[in-house]
N, C-alpha and C positions, 0 to 999 in steps of 0.2 A: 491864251489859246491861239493857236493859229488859224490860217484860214484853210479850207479848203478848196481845192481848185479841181478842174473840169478833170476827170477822171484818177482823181485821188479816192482810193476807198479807205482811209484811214478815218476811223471813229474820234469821234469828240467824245469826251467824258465827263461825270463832275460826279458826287457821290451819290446822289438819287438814282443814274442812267447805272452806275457800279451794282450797287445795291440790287436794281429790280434783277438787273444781269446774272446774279449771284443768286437771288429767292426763285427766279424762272428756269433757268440754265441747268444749276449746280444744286436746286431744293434737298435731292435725297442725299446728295454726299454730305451735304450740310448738317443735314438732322443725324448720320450715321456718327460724324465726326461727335456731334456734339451729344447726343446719344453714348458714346465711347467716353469723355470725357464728364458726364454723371457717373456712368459706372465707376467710374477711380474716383469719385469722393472720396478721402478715406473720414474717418469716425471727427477729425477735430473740425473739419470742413461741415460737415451734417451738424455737426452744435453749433455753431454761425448760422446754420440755415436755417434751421430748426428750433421749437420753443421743447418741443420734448424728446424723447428716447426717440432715434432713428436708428434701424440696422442698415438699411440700403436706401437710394430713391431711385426713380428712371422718371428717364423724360416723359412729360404730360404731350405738350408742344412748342416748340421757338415762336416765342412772342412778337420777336424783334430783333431785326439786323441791322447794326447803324456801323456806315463804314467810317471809320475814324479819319484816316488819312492813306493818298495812295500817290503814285505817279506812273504813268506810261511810257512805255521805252518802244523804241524802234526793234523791230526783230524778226529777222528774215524778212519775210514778204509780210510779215502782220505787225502787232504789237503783242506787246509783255505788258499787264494790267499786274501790279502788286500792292499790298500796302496791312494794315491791319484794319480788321471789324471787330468789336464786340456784338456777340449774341446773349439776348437775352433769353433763357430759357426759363420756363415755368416746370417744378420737379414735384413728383410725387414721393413722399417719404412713408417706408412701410418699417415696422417691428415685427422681429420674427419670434412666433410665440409657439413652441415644439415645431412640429413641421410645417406649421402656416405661414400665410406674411397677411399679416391685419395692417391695415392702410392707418394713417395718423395724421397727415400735414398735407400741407400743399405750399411749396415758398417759388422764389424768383431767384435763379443766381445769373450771375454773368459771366462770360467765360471771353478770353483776349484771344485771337488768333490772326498770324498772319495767314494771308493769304497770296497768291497768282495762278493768273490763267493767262492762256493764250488767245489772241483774236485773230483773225484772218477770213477777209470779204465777210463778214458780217457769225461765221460760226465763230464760238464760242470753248474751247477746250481744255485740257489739261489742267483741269485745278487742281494748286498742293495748296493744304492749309499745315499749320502749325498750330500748338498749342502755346499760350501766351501766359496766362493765368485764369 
């Protein structure tokens, strides 16, 4: 890490300071993202997850954001924060039985995405995530 000196606004990082940044900052892109990626389970994915017959699941709530690994780059006046997180989400699994959906399961899966956002004096912006696995 380097140091910071007397009118440096450049941030220190490490994954805990990433993490909360990402759960406070970015919450709802987060859950939308990963939200979007329950719905494309497709059927061989839901037997992995599942002990019985699933037609669909959607997210219950993200349990868990652990940033894997990342690095900070200089850019413009701020930094570039990128790296991957997995999320752990907790999913509901429903059967569609004529025009109903009867609930069935509840499982845990995990989902890889890269991530970056933008920092500059202390906001927080632009995040793109990517799907990973």
């Amino acid at each position: 890490m380097r140091e910071i000196g007397r009118g440096d606004r450049r941030m220190l990082f490490n994954q805990n300071i990433i993490s909360e940044i990402l759960r406070s900052s970015f919450g709802d892109k987060i859950e939308a993202f990963t939200d979007d990626c329950v719905m494309e389970l497709d059927d061989y994915e839901l037997a992995d997850l599942f002990e019985e017959t699933i037609d669909f699941a959607i997210l219950y709530v993200i349990d868990e954001i652990e940033v894997e690994e990342y690095r900070v780059e200089e850019e413009g006046e701020g930094q570039k924060v990128s790296g991957t997180l997995e999320i752990m989400a907790v999913v509901d699994g429903f059967e569609r039985i004529e025009e109903e959906s009867e609930f069935r399961d509840t499982g845990t899966i995990a989902f890889g995405a890269g991530f970056s956002f933008h920092v500059e004096e202390g906001v927080y912006s632009d995040l793109e995530l990517e799907y990973l696995y």
